[in-house]
ChimeraX commands (.cxc) that place a marker at each C-alpha (Angstrom):
marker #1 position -6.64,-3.95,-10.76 radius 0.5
marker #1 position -7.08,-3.62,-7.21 radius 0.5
marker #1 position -6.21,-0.45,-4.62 radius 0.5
marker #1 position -5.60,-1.42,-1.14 radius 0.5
marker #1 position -4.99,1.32,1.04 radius 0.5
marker #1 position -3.52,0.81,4.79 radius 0.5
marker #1 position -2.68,2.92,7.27 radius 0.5
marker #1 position -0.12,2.55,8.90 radius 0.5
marker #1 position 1.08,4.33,12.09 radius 0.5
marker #1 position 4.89,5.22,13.26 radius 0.5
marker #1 position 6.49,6.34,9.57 radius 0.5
marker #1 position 8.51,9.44,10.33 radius 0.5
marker #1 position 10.92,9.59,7.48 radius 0.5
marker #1 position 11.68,8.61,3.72 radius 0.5
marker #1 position 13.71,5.29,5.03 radius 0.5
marker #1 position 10.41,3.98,7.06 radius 0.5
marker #1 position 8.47,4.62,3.81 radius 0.5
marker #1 position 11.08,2.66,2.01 radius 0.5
marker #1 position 10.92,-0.20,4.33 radius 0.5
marker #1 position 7.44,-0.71,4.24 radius 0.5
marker #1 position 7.34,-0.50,0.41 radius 0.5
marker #1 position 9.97,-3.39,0.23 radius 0.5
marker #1 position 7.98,-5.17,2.53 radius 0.5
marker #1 position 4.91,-5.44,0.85 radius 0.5
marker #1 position 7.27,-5.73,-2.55 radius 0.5
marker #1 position 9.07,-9.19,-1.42 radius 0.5
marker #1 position 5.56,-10.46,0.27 radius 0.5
marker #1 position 3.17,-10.05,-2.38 radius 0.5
marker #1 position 3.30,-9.34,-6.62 radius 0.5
marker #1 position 2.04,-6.12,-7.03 radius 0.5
marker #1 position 2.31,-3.17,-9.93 radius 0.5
marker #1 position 3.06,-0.23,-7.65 radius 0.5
marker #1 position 3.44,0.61,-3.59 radius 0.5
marker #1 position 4.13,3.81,-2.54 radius 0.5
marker #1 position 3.79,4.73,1.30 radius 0.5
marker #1 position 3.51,8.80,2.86 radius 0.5
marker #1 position 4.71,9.19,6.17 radius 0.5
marker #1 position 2.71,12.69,6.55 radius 0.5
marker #1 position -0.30,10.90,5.35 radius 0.5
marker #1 position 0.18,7.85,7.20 radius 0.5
marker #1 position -1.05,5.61,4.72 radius 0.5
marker #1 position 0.29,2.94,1.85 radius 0.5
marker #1 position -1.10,2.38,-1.20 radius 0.5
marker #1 position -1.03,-0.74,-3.06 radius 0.5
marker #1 position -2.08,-1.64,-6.50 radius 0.5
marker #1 position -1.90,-5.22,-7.40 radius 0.5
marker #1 position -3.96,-7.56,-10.22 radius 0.5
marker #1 position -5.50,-9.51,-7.51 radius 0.5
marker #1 position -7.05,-9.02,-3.91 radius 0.5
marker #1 position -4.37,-8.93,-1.26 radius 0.5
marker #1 position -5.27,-11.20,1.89 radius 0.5
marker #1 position -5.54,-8.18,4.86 radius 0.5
marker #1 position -4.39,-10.44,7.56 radius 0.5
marker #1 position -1.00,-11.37,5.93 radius 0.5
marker #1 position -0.24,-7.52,4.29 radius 0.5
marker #1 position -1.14,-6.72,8.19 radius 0.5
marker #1 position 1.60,-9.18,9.28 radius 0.5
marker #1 position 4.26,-7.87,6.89 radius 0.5
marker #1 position 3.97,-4.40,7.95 radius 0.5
marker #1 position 3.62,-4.73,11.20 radius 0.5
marker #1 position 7.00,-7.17,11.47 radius 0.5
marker #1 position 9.02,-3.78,9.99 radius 0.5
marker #1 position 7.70,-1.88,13.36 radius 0.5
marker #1 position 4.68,-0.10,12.32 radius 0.5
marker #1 position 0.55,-0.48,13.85 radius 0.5
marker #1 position -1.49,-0.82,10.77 radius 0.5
marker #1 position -4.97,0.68,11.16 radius 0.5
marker #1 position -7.61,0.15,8.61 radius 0.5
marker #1 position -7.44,-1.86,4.97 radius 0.5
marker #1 position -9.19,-0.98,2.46 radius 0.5
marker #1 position -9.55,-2.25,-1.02 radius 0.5
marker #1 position -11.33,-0.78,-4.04 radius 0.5
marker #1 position -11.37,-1.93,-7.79 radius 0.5
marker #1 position -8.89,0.00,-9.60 radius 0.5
marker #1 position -9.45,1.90,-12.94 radius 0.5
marker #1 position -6.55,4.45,-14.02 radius 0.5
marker #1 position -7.86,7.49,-14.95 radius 0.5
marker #1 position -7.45,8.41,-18.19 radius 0.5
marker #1 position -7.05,11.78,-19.98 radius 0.5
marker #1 position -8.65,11.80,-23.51 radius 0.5
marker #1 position -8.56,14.89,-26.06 radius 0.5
marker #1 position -12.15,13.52,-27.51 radius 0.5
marker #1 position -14.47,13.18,-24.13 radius 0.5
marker link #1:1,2 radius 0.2
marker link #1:2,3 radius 0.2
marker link #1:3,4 radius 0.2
marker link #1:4,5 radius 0.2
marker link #1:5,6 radius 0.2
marker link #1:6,7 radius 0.2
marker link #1:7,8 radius 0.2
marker link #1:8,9 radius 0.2
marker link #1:9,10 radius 0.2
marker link #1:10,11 radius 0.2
marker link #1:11,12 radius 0.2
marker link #1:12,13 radius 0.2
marker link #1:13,14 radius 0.2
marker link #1:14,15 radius 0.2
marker link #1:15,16 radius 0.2
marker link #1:16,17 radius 0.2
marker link #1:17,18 radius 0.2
marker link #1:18,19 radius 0.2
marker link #1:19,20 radius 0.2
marker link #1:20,21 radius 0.2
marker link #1:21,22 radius 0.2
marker link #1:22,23 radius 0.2
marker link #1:23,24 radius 0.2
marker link #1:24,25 radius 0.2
marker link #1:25,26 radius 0.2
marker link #1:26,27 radius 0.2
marker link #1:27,28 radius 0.2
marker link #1:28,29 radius 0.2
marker link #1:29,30 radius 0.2
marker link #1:30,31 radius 0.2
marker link #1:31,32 radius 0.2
marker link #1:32,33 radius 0.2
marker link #1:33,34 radius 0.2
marker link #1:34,35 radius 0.2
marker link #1:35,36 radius 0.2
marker link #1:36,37 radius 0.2
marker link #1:37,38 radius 0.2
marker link #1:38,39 radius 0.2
marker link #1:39,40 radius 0.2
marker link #1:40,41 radius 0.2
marker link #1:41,42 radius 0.2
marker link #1:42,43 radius 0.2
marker link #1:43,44 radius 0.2
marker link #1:44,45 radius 0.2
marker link #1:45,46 radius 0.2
marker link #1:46,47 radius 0.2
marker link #1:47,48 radius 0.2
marker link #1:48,49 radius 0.2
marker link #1:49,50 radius 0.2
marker link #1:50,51 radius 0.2
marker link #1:51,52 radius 0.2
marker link #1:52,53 radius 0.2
marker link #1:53,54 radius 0.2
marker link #1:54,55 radius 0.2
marker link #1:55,56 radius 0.2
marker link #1:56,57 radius 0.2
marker link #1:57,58 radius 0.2
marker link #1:58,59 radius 0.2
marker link #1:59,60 radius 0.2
marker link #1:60,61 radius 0.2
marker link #1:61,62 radius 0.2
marker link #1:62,63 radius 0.2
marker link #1:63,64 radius 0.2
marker link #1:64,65 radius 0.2
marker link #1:65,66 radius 0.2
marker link #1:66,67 radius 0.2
marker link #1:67,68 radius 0.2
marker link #1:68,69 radius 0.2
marker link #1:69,70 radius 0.2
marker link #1:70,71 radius 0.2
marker link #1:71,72 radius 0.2
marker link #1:72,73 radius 0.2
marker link #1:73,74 radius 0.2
marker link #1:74,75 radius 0.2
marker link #1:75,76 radius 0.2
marker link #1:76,77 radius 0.2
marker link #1:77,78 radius 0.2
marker link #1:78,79 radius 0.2
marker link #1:79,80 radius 0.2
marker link #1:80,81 radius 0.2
marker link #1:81,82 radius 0.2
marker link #1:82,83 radius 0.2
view
């Protein structure tokens, strides 16, 4: 799993967040997007690398400046009673 994080600029309410998370939904195959307008970032996890210059093209065609991407390796945190 992969986390790409973007930030994106110009999100001031639930329905930007919601157009930039169906964005990046119809563009690429991913497990989970969620986007915070107070944080102004998305976060993307996906089973493979997204390419930067196209998830920048998607989000900025809804209205938004996208800033930095970032992507990381992905492990989900666990919580285990034995460790």
């Amino acid at each position: 799993m992969i986390k790409t994080t973007v930030r994106v600029d110009g999100m001031s309410c639930g329905m930007c967040e919601s157009h930039v998370n169906e964005a990046v939904r119809k563009a690429f195959s991913v497990k989970r997007v969620t986007s915070s307008r107070k944080k102004g970032r998305t976060e993307i996890l996906s089973a493979e690398p997204l390419n930067p210059e196209q998830l920048r093209a998607v989000i900025t065609e809804t209205g938004y400046a996208v800033g930095d991407i970032d992507s990381v390796p992905y492990e989900k945190k666990g919580f285990s009673l034995f460790g």
